[in-house]
C-alpha positions as CSV (number, residue, x, y, z in Angstrom):
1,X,99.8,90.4,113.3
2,X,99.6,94.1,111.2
3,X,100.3,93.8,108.0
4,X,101.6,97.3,107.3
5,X,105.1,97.7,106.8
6,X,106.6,100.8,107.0
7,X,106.9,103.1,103.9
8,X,110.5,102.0,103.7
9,X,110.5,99.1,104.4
10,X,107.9,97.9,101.9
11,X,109.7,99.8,99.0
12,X,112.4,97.7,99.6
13,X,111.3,94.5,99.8
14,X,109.3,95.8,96.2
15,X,112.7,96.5,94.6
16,X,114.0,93.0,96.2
17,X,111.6,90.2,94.7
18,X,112.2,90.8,91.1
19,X,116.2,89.8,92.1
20,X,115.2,87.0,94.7
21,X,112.3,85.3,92.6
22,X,113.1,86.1,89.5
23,X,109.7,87.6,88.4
24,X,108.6,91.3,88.1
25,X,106.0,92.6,90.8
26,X,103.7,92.8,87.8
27,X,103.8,89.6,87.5
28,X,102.9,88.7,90.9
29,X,100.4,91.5,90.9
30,X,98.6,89.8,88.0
31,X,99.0,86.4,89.9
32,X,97.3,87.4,93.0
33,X,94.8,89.3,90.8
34,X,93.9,85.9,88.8
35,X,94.7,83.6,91.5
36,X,91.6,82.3,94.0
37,X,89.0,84.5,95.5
38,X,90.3,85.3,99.0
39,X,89.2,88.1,101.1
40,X,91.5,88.3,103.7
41,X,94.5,89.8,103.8
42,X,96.3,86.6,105.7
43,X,94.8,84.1,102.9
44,X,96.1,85.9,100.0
45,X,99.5,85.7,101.5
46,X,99.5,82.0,102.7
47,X,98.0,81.1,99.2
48,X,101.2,82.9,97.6
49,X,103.3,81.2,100.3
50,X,102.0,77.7,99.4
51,X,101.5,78.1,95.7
52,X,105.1,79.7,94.6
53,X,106.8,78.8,97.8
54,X,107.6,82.6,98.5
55,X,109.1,84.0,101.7
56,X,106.7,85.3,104.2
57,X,107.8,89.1,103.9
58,X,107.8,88.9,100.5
59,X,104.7,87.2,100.2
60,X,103.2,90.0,102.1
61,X,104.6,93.0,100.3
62,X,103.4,91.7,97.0
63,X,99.4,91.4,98.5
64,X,99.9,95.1,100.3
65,X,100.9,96.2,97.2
66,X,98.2,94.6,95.4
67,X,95.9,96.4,97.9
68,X,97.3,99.5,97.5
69,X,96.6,99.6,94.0
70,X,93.1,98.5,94.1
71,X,92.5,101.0,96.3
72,X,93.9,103.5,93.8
73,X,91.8,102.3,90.8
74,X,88.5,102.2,93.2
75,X,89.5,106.1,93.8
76,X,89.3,107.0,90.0
């Protein structure tokens, strides 16, 4: 299964986990960034699944997003 959303579609499901979990992506940023060391990109969001009983899509937007970033601070 890809795990690349659309542009779109991943912006929105960003700007709809604060609302449906009540926690800032920050906050699961810094979560998946202190939780255990997975490498794959399915691991990280079953471990979010399991651990904060998240919904699959959201699960997944949170660990693309956390990729993106990396990426971004490996660029620099």
């Amino acid at each position: 299964m890809s795990h690349v959303f659309s542009e779109e579609t991943h912006r929105n499901l960003l700007a709809r986990i604060p609302q449906c979990t009540g926690r800032e992506i920050s906050d699961w940023l810094r979560a998946v960034e202190d939780g255990p060391a997975l490498f794959r990109f399915e691991e990280k969001v079953s471990w979010l699944r399991h651990e904060h009983d998240l919904a699959y899509g959201h699960a997944k937007a949170i660990v693309h997003e956390y990729d993106l970033r990396r990426a971004a601070r490996n660029l620099r």
